[in-house]
Wavefront OBJ file of the C-alpha trace (Angstrom):
o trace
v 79.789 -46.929 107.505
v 78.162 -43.422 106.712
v 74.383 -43.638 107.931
v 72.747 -42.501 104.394
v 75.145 -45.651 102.855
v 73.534 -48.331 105.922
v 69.944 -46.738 105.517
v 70.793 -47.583 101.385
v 71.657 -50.590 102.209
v 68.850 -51.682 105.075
v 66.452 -50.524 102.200
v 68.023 -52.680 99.286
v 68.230 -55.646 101.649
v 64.806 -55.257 102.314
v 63.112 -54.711 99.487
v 64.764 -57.986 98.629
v 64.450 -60.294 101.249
v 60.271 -59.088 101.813
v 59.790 -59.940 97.733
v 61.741 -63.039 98.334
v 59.413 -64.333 101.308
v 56.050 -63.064 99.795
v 56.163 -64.335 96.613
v 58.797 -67.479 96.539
v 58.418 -68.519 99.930
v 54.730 -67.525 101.060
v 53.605 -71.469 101.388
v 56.957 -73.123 101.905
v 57.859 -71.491 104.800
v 54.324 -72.294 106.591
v 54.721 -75.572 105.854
v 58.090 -76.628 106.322
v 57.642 -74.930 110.273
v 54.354 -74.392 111.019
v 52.942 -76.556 113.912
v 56.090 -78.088 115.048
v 56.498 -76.423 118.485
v 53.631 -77.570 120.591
v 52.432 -76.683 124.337
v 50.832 -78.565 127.135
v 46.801 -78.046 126.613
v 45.372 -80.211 129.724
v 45.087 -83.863 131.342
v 42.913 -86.514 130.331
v 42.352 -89.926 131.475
v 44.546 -92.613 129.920
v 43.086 -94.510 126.861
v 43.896 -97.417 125.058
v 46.883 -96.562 122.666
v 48.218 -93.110 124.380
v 51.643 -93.146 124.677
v 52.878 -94.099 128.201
v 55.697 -91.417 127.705
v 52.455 -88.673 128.211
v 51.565 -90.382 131.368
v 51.471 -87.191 133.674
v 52.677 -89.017 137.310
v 51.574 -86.351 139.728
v 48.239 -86.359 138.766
v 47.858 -89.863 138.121
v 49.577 -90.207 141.347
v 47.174 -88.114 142.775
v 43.652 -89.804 141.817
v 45.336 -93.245 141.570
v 44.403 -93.714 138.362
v 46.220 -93.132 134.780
v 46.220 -89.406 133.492
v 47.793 -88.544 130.248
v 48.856 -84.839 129.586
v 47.912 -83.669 126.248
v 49.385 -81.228 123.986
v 47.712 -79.179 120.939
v 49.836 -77.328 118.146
v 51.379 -74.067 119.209
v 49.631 -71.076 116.557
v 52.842 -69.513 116.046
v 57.026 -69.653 116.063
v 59.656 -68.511 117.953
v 62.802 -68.112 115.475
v 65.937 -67.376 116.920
v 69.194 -67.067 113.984
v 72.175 -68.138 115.287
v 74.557 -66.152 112.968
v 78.129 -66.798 112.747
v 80.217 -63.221 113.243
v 83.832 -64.226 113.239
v 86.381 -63.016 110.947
v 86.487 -66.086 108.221
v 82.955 -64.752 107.420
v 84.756 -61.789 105.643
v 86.277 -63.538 102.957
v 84.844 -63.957 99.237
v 86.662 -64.373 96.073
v 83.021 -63.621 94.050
v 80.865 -60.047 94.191
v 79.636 -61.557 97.470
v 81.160 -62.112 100.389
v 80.319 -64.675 102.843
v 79.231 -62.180 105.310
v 77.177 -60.519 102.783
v 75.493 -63.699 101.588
v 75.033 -64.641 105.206
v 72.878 -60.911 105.931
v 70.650 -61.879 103.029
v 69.752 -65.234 103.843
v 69.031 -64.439 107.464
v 66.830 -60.971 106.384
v 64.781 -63.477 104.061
v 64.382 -65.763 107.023
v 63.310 -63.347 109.473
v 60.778 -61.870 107.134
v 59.145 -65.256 106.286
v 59.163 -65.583 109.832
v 57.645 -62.196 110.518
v 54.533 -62.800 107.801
v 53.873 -65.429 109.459
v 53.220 -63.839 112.756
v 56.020 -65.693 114.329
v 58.665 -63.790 116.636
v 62.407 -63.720 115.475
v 65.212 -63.183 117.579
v 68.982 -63.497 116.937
v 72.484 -64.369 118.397
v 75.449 -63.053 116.948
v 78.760 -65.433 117.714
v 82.266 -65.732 117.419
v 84.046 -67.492 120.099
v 82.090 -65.734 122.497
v 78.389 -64.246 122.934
v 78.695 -60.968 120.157
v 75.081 -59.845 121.104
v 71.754 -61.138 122.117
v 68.494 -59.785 120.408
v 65.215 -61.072 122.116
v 63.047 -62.362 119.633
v 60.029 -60.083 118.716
v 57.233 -59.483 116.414
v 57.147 -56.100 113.861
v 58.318 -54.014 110.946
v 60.573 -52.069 113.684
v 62.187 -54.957 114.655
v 62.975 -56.837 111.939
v 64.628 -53.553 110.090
v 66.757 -53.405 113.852
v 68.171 -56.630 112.729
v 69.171 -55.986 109.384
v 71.036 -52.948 110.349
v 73.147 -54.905 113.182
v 73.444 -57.708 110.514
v 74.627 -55.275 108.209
v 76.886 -53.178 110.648
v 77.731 -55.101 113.327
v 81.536 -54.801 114.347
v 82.394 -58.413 116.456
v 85.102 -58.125 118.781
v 86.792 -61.295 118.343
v 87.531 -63.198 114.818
v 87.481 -66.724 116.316
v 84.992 -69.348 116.713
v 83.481 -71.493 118.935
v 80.011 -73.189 117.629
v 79.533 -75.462 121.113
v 79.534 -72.498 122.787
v 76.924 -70.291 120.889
v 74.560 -73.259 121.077
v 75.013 -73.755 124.813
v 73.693 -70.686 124.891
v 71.190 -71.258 122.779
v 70.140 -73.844 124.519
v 70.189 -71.963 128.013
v 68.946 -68.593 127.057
v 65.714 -69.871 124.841
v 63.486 -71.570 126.809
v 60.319 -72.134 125.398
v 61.121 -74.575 122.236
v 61.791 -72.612 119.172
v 62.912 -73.144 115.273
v 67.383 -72.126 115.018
v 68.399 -71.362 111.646
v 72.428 -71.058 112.619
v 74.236 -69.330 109.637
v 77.893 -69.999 109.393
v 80.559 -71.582 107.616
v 81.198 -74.215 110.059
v 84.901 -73.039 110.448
v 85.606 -74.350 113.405
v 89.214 -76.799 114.399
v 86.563 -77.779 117.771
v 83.913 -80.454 117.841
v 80.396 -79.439 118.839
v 78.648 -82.468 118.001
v 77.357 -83.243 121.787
v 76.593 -79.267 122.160
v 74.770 -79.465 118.327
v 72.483 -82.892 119.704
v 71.588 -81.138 123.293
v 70.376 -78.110 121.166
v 68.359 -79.979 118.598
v 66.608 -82.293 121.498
v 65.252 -78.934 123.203
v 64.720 -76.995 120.011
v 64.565 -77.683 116.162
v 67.552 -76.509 114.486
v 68.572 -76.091 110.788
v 72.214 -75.218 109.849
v 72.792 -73.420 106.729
v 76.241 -73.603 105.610
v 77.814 -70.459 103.511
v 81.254 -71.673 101.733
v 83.050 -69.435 99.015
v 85.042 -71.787 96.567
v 88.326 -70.741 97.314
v 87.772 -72.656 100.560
v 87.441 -75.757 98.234
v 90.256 -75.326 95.396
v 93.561 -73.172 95.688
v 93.495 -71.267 91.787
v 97.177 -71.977 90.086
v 98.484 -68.606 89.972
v 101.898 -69.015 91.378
v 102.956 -67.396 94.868
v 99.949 -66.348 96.575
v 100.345 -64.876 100.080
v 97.296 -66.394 102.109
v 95.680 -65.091 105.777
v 93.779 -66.879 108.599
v 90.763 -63.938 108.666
v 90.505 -65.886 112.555
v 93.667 -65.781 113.820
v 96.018 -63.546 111.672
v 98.906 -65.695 110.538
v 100.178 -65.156 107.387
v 102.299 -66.903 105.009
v 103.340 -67.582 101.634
v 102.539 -70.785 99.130
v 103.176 -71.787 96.034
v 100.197 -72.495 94.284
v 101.901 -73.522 91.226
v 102.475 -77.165 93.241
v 99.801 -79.922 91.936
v 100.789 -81.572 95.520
v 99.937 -78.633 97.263
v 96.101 -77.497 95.708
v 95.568 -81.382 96.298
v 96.185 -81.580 99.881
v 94.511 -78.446 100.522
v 91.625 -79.692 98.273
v 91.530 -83.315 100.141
v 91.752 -80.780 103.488
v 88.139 -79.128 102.444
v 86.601 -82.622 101.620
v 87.967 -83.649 105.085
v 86.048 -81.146 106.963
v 82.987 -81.239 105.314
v 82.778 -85.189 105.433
v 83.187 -84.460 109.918
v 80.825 -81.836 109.013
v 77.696 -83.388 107.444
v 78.520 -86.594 109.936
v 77.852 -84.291 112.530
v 74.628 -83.230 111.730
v 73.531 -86.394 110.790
v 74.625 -87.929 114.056
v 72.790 -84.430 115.952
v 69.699 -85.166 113.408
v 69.919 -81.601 112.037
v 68.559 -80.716 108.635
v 71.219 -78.712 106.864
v 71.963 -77.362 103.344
v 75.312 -75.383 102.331
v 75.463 -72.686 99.509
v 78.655 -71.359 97.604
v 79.083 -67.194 97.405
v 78.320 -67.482 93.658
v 75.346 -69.478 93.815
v 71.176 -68.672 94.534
v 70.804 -69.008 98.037
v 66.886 -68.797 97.208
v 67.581 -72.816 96.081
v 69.110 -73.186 98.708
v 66.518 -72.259 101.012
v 63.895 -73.852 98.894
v 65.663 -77.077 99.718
v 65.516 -76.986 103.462
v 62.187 -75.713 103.439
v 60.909 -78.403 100.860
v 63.379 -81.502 103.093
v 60.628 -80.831 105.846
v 57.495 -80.457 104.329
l 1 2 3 4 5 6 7 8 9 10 11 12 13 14 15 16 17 18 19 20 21 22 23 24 25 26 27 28 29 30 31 32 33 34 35 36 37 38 39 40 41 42 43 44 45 46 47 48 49 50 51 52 53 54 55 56 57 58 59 60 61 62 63 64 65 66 67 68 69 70 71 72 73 74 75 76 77 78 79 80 81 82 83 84 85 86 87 88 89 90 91 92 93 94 95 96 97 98 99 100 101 102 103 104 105 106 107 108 109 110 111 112 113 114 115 116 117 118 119 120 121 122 123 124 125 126 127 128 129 130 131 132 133 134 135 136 137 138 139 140 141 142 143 144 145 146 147 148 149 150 151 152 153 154 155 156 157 158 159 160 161 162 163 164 165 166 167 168 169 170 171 172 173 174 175 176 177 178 179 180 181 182 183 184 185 186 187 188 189 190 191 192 193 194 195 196 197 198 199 200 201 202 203 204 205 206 207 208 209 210 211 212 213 214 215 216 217 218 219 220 221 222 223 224 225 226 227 228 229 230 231 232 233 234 235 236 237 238 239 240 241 242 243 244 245 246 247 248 249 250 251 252 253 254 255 256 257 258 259 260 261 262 263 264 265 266 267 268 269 270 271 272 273 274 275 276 277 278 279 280 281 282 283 284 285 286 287 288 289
């Protein structure tokens, strides 16, 4: 991509995504996140009614007596996005592509994040570690990550969630809010990987779908592609037997899917390449307020 056509396209994005979080998502945001991280303040003496799991044993070991830590509201965020790079994220049947849909959503994100003085950070995946961007405060920064969203070249087209959130889960250490981006594409099960991120961290998983992933159109032979591992072949579309079972395939997945994250306790929302992800969004952010 030219520069002058990714500096176009940084500035379209952006203009965008900063109207989107000032005037839709000002308040929601705030509330949906604010205050849900919180760090160790000091000990106090155990009262009546504390929790026992607050007990802090080396001190209370220490003056033989019950000491309780306690904890106060952290004033801002860390946001990390946890955006899925691999090659069935370059598939759309609509004006947008999944990929495309997936930039906006997470430039939106990071500038809610952003206004409200929280730092953002991202991790780019496919079945590996694509590239790690610290999470930081600024203008600078978040117009850094719009341009890799936008440009970014991954180096494989395969996936492999459990190991993007292992990362996760190793590389962030202070507790932070995940929004992980993807299509959920994935023939491996990440549930255990999904609950051990979610117990350190708070994650939300926003699911992009375009709806020729749901229903096969009847247009005869159609020559179809695996955008992750290359194989090709031809089907005949004109079969009622065939758009069923790949129909009763997509219902498959997403009923393992949403059974994951409810099993992992993960808030989650998905959004079709022809729909608003702003609703979308709302949702999630309105599901925790």
């Amino acid at each position: 991509m030219e520069t002058s056509e990714l500096l176009k396209k940084v500035r379209h994005i952006e203009i965008k995504a900063r109207g989107l979080s000032s005037n839709i998502f000002a308040g929601q945001y705030h509330s949906a996140f604010k205050g849900r991280g919180m760090s160790f303040a000091e000990v106090r003496s155990y009262q009546f009614g504390d929790d026992i799991r607050d007990i802090d044993w080396n001190v209370t070991a220490r003056y033989n007596a019950p000491f309780v830590k306690v904890f106060e509201e952290e004033r801002e965020l860390t946001v990390m996005l946890l955006v899925d790079m691999s090659g069935s994220q370059d598939t759309g049947t609509h004006v947008n592509m999944k990929r495309d849909m997936v930039t906006e959503m997470a430039a939106t994100i990071a500038f809610s994040a952003i206004q409200n003085n929280d730092k953002i950070g991202v991790i780019f995946f496919s079945d590996k570690i694509e590239k790690f961007i610290p999470p930081k405060k600024g203008k600078k920064h978040i117009l850094y990550i719009i341009r890799e969203l936008i440009s970014f070249q991954p180096e494989s087209d395969k996936t492999d969630i459990s190991m993007a959130l292992k990362y996760l889960t190793n590389v962030i250490k202070k507790r932070c809010t995940t929004f992980m981006i993807s299509d959920f594409v994935d023939k491996n099960d990440y549930k255990n990987a999904l609950t051990i991120a979610n117990r350190k961290h708070d994650v939300v998983a926003l699911q992009v779908y375009d709806s020729l992933e749901v229903m096969l159109p009847k247009v005869g032979l159609m020559k179809i592609r695996d955008a992750e591992t290359g194989h090709e072949q031809w089907i005949d579309t004109s079969s009622k037997k065939l758009r069923d079972a790949y129909h009763r395939y997509w219902d498959e997945r997403q009923v393992r899917m949403k059974d994951t994250f409810n099993r992992s306790r993960v808030d989650s929302v998905s959004v079709r390449t022809d729909e608003d992800y702003v609703k979308a969004l709302m949702t999630i952010f309105k599901m925790r307020s």
